[in-house]
C-alpha positions in Angstrom: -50.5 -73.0 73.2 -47.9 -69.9 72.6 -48.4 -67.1 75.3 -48.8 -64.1 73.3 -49.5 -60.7 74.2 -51.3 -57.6 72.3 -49.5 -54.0 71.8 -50.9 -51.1 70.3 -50.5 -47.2 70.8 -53.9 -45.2 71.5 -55.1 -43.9 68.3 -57.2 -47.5 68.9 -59.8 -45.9 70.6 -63.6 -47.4 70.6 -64.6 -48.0 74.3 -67.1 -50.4 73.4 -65.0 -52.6 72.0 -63.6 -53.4 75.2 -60.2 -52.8 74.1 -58.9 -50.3 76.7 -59.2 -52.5 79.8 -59.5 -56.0 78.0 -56.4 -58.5 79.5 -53.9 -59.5 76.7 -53.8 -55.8 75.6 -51.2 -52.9 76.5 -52.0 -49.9 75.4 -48.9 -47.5 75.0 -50.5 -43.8 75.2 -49.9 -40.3 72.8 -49.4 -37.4 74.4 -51.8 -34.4 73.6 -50.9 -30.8 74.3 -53.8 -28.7 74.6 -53.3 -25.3 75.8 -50.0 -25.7 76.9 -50.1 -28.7 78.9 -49.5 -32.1 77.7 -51.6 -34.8 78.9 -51.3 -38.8 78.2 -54.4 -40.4 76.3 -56.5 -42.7 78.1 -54.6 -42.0 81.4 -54.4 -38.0 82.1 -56.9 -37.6 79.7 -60.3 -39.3 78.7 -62.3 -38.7 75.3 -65.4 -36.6 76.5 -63.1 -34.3 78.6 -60.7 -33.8 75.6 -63.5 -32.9 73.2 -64.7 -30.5 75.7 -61.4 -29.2 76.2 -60.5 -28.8 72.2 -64.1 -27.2 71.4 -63.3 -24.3 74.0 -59.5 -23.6 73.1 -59.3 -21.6 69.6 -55.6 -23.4 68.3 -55.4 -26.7 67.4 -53.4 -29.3 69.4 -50.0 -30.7 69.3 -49.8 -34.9 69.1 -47.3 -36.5 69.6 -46.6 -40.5 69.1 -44.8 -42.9 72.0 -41.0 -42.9 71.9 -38.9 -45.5 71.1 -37.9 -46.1 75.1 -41.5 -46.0 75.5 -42.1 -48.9 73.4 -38.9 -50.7 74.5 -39.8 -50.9 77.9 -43.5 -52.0 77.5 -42.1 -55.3 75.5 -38.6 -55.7 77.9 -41.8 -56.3 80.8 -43.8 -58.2 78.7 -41.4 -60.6 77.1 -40.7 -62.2 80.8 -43.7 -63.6 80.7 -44.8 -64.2 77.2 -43.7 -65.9 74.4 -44.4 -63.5 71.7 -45.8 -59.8 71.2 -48.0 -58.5 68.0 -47.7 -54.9 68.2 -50.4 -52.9 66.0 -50.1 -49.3 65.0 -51.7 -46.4 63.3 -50.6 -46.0 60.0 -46.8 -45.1 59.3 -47.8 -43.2 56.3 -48.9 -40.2 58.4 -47.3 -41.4 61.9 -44.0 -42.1 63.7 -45.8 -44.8 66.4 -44.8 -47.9 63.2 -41.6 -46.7 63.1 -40.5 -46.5 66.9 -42.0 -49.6 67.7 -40.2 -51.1 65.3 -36.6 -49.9 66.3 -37.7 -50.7 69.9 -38.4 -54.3 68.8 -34.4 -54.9 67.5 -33.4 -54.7 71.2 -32.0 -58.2 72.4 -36.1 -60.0 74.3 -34.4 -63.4 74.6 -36.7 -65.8 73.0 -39.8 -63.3 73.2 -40.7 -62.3 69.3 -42.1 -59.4 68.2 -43.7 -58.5 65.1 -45.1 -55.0 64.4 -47.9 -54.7 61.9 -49.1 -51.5 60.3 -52.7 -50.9 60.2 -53.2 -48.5 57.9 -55.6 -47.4 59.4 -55.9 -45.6 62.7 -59.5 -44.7 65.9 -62.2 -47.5 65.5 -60.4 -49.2 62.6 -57.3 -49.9 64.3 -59.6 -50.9 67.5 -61.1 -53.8 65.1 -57.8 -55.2 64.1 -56.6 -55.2 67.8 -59.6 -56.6 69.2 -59.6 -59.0 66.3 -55.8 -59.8 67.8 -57.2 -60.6 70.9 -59.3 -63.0 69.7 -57.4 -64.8 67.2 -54.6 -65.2 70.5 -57.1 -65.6 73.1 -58.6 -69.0 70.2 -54.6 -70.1 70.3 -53.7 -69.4 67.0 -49.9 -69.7 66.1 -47.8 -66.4 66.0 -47.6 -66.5 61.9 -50.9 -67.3 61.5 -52.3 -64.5 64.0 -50.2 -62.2 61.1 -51.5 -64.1 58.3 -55.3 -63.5 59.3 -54.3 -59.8 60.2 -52.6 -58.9 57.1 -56.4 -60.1 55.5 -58.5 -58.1 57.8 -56.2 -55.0 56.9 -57.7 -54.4 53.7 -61.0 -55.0 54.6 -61.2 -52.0 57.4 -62.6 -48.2 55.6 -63.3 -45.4 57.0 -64.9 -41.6 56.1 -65.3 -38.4 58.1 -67.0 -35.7 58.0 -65.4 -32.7 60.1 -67.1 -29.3 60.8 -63.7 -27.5 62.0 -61.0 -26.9 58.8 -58.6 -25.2 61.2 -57.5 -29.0 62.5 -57.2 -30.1 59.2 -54.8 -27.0 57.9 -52.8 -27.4 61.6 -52.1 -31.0 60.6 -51.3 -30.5 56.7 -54.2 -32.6 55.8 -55.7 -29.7 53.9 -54.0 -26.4 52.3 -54.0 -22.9 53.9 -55.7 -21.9 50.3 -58.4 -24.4 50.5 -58.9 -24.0 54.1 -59.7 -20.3 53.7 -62.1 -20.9 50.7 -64.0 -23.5 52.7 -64.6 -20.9 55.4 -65.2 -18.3 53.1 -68.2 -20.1 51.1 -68.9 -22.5 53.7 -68.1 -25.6 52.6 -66.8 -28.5 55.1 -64.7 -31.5 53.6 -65.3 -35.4 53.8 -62.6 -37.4 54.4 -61.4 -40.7 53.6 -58.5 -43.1 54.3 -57.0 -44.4 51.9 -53.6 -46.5 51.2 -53.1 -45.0 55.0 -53.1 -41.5 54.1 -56.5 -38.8 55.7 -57.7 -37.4 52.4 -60.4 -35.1 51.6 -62.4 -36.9 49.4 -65.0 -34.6 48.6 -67.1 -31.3 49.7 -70.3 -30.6 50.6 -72.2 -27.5 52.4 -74.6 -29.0 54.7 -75.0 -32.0 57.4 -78.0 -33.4 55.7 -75.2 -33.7 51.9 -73.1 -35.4 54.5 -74.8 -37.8 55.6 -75.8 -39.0 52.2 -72.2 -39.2 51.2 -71.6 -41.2 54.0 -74.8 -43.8 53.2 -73.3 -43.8 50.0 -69.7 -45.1 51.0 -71.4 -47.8 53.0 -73.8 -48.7 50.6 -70.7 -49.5 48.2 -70.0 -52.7 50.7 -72.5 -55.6 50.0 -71.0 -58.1 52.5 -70.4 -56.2 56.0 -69.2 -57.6 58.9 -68.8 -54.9 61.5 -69.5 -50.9 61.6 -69.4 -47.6 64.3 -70.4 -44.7 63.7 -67.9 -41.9 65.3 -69.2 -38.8 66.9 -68.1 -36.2 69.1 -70.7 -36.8 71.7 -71.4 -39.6 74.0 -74.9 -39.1 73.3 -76.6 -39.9 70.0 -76.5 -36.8 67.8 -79.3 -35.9 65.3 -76.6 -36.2 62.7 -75.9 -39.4 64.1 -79.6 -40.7 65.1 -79.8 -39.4 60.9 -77.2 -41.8 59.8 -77.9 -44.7 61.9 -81.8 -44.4 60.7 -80.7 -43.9 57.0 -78.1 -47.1 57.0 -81.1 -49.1 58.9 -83.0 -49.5 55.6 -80.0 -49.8 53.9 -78.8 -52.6 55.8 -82.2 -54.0 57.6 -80.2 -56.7 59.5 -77.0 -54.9 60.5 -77.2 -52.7 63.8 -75.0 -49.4 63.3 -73.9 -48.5 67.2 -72.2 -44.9 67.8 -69.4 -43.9 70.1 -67.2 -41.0 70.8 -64.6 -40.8 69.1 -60.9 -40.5 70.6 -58.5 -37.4 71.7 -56.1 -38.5 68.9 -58.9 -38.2 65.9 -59.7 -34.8 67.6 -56.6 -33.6 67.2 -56.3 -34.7 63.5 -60.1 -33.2 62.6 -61.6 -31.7 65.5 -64.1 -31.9 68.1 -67.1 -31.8 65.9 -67.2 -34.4 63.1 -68.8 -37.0 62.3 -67.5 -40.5 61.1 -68.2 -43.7 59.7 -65.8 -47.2 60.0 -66.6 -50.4 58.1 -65.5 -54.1 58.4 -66.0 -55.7 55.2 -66.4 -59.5 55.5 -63.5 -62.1 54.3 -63.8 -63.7 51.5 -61.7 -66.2 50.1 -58.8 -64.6 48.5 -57.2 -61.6 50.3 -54.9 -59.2 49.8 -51.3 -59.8 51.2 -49.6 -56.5 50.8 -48.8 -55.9 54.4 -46.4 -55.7 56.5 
C-alpha cells in the first residue's frame, strides 16, 4: 500500500469534519492582518476569536496565501517519509495558494510525487474534498486513482452565502464600489454563489427571512445529496440558522443539516456575519473530468 500524505492550505476550515487535527493531513496556514497585526490561521488565530475580532474593527482585512518556500518546505519533510503527496487548494481563479504550491512541487523530492489539485471551491467545500482525501488514502487507493475519484467529487461540491457586511465584499473586488453603495443606501444584502471557482453575487434580497428561502431553494435544486453544513458566524445555532436547518428538515426529512462557524479566511472574503450553505451532491455514474 503507497504511503501517501494529505496537503492543503486553510481556507479548508469545518472543525467538525475533523480535518484540522486528523493524522495524514498538513495544513499550511494564511496569514490574516487585522488591525495591523498579522496572525497565522488555525495557529495564532482560531475562528470564534477572529470573527470577534473582524466584527469590532471598521476596515476589512488583508489575506494573504502561503508562499512558495512555505509550501516547499512542508513537502521537502514530508517526502522522507512518504511516497506521495495530494495537495488540495482553494480555487486559483480568485487565489495564489494553486499556483505556489504548484511551483513548490517542481523542486527535485526524489521519488516522492506530488500532484496539486484545484478545488474550485474553497471553507467547508474544500474541507469535504480533503477529508474525502483522507479517506480514499487512509482505504489504500492508488495515487491516480485518489485523483481520479477527486476530480469527480469536484463538481459535485456548491456552495451559497448570504453576507450582511458589503464593505468585505467591495475590499475584496467581489462587488463594485457603485453597487456597494446602493445596497447600503436601500438596504439590500447580496447572495452569493460559487461558481466555475469564482464568489459571485447571484442575487439580492432585503431581509433574512428572503434569504433563507433563496438558500432552501438552491438546495432544493439537488435531489440526490450526500453531505451538507450550514456556515454561520456563531458557534451557537443562530435563529437564522435554527430557520434554515428547520426549513431544509421538511425538505429533506432524512438528511440532518449540522451548522458550524465558519473560518477566518471566509470572514475576510464576506465578513463576520453571513450566513452559508455547502452541498455534496451524490456520484452518479458518469462524472465530469475537467479538472486539474
Amino acid at each position: 500500500m503507497p504511503n501517501l500524505h494529505v496537503v492543503t492550505d486553510s481556507f479548508a476550515h469545518f472543525p467538525s469534519l475533523q480535518v484540522s487535527n486528523r493524522p495524514g493531513i498538513t495544513i499550511v496556514p494564511n496569514r490574516i492582518g487585522i488591525a495591523g497585526k498579522m496572525y497565522r490561521e488555525g495557529v495564532d488565530l482560531e475562528a470564534e476569536e477572529a470573527l470577534k475580532l473582524l466584527a469590532a474593527k471598521p476596515e476589512a482585512p488583508t489575506l494573504a496565501v502561503p508562499a512558495v518556500t512555505d509550501y516547499a518546505a512542508v513537502y521537502e519533510q514530508l517526502a522522507q517519509d512518504h511516497d506521495g503527496i495530494i495537495s488540495l487548494h482553494a480555487s486559483r481563479a480568485m487565489f495564489a495558494s494553486w499556483h505556489h504550491a504548484q511551483r513548490a512541487a517542481q523542486y527535485p523530492l526524489g521519488g516522492c510525487k506530488v500532484i496539486v489539485l484545484d478545488t474550485q471551491t474553497f471553507s467547508a467545500g474544500q474541507a469535504l474534498l480533503v477529508r474525502m482525501a483522507a479517506n480514499v488514502v487512509e482505504q489504500g487507493e492508488t495515487l491516480d486513482d485518489i485523483v481520479r475519484i477527486l476530480r469527480g467529487a469536484v463538481a459535485r461540491v456548491y456552495s451559497i452565502y448570504y453576507t450582511e457586511t458589503l464593505d468585505f465584499l467591495h475590499h475584496n473586488h467581489i462587488m463594485t464600489p457603485s453597487h456597494a453603495l446602493l445596497g447600503a443606501m436601500i438596504g439590500i444584502k447580496p447572495v452569493l454563489s460559487i461558481e466555475d471557482g469564482q464568489l459571485i453575487t447571484i442575487e439580492k434580497v432585503r431581509t433574512r427571512l428572503q434569504a433563507t428561502e433563496r438558500l432552501v431553494e438552491f438546495a432544493a435544486e439537488f435531489t440526490d445529496v450526500e453531505d451538507a453544513i450550514i456556515l454561520q458566524h456563531k458557534t451557537y445555532l443562530t435563529e437564522q440558522g435554527r430557520m434554515l436547518q428547520d426549513r431544509l428538515a421538511v425538505e429533506f426529512p432524512d438528511l440532518h443539516f449540522p451548522h458550524a462557524l465558519y473560518g477566518p479566511s471566509l470572514a475576510a472574503l464576506i465578513g463576520p456575519e453571513a450566513t452559508g450553505l455547502v452541498v455534496l451532491e451524490r456520484e452518479t455514474d458518469k462524472e465530469d473530468d475537467d479538472f486539474e
